[in-house]
C-alpha positions as CSV (number, residue, x, y, z in Angstrom):
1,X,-3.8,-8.8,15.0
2,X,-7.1,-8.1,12.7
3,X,-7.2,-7.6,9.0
4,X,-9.6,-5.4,7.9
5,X,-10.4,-3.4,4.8
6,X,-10.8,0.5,6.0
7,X,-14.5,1.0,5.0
8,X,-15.2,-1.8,7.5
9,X,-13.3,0.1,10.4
10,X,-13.1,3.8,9.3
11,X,-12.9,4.8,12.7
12,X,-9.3,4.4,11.7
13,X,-8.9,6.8,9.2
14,X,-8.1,10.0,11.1
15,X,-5.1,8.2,13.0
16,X,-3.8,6.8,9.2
17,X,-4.2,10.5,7.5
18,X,-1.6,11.4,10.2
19,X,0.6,8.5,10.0
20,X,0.6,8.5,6.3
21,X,1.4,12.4,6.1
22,X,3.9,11.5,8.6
23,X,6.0,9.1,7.1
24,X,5.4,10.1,2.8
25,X,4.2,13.8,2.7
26,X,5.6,15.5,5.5
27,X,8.1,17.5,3.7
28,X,5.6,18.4,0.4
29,X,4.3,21.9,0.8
30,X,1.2,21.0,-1.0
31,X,0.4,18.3,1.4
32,X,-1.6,18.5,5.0
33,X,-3.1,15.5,6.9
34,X,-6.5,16.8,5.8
35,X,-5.2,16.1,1.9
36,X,-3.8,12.3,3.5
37,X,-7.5,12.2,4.9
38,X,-9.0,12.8,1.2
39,X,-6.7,10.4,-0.5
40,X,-7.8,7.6,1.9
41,X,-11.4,8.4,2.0
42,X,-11.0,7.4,-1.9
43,X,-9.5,4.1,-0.9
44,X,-13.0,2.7,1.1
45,X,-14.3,0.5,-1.0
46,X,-14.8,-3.4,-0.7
47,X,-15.6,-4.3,-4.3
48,X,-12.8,-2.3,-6.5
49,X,-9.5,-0.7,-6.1
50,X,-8.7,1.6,-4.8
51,X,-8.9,-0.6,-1.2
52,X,-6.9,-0.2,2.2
53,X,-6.0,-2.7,4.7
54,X,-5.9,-1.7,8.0
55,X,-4.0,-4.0,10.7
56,X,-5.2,-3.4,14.1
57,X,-5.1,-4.8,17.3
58,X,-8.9,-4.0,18.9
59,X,-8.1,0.1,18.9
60,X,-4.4,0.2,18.4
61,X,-3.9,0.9,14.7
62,X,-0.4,-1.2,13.9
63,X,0.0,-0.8,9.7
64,X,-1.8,0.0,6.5
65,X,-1.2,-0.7,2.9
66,X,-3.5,0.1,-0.2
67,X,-4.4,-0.8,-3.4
68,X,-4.5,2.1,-5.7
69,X,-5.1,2.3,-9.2
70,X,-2.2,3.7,-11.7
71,X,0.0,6.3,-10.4
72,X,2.4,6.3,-13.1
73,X,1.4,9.3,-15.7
74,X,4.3,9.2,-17.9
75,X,5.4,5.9,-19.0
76,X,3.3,3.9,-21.4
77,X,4.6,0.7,-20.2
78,X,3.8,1.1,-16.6
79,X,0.2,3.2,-17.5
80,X,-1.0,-0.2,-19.1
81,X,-0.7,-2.1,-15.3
82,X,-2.6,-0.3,-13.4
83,X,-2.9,-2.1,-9.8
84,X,0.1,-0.7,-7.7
85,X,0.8,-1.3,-3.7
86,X,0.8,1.9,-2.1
87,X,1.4,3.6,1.3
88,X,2.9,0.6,3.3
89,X,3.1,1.8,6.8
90,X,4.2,-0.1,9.6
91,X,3.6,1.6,13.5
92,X,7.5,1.9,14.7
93,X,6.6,-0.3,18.0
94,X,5.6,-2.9,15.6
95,X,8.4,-3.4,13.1
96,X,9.8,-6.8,13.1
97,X,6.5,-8.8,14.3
98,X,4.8,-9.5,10.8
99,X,3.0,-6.6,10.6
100,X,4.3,-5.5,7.1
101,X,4.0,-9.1,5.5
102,X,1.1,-9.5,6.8
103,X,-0.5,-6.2,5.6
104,X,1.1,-6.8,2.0
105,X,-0.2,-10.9,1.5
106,X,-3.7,-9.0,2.3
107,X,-3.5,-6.5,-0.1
108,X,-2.7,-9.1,-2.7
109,X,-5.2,-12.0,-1.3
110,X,-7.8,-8.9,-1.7
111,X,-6.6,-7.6,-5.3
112,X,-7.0,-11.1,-6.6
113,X,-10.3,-11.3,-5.3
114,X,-11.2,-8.5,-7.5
115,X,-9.4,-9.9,-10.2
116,X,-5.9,-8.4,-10.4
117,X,-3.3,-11.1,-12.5
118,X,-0.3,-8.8,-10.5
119,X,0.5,-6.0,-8.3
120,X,3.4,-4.1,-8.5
121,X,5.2,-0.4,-6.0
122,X,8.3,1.5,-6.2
123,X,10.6,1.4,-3.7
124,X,13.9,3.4,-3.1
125,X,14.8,1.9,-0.1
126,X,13.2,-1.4,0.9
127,X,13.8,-3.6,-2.2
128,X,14.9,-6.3,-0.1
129,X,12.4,-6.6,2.0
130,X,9.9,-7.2,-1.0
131,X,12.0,-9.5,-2.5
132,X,12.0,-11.8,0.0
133,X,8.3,-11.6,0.0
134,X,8.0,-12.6,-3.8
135,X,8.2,-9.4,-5.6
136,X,11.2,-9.3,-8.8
137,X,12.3,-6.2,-10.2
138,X,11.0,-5.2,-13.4
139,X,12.5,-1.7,-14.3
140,X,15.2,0.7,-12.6
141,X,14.2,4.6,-12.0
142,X,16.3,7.1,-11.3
143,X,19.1,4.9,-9.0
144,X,18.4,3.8,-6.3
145,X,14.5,3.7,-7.0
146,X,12.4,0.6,-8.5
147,X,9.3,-0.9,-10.0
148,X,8.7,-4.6,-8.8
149,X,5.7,-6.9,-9.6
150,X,4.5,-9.6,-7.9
151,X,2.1,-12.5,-9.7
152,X,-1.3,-12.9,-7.9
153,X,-1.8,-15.9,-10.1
154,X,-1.9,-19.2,-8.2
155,X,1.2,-21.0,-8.7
């Protein structure tokens, strides 16, 4: 398995507009794979957020996860941190081999190259799985969703 920001490989972005629309837009009017195609072409960059990692396998694209920059409009508290983990997606043939955790301890090796003290997402349904990968809870949405963070400082 590779590890590889998108604007190095963006021969992978057509195959991640679809996967991404796919698995978190599919059932938003507003959104088409040529809109999931937009959002990512935002997310090329090397030297600031927003950044993707793409995990891949020579040409078989197995998982993504970004970096984006605030996503939460309305709450003050969560406006101020601004670095947020977005779009994890994991290929369905590849669940269970690393793919995920190894997507995620890019995405933060890369945000704390650029600087980022933490990271954190919201998750509805796969709290577990982050905690076990170092991320705590740090405010409850609307049940069953949450905010977690996770510390990019060394330790």
């Amino acid at each position: 398995m590779q590890l590889s920001l998108l604007c190095d490989v963006p021969q992978f972005l057509p195959a991640l507009a679809h996967a991404l629309h796919e698995t978190f837009w599919l059932t938003d009017p507003a959104a088409s794979v040529a809109r999931a195609g937009e959002r990512l072409s935002l997310r090329m960059n090397a030297d600031a957020l927003p950044f993707t990692i793409v995990a891949h396998d020579t040409d078989l694209l197995l998982g993504t996860g970004s970096v984006v920059v605030n996503q939460q409009p309305d709450d003050t508290v969560l406006r101020a941190l601004s670095a947020w983990l977005s779009g994890v997606w994991v290929d369905d043939a590849q669940r269970g081999k690393g793919v995920g955790t190894a997507v995620i301890d890019a995405c933060c090796a890369h945000a704390r190259k650029l600087g980022e003290p933490a990271l954190l997402l919201m998750t509805a349904d796969e709290r577990k799985f982050y905690e076990k990968r170092g991320w705590t809870v740090i405010d409850a949405l609307a049940s069953p969703t949450v905010v977690m963070r996770r510390s990019l400082r060394p330790t």
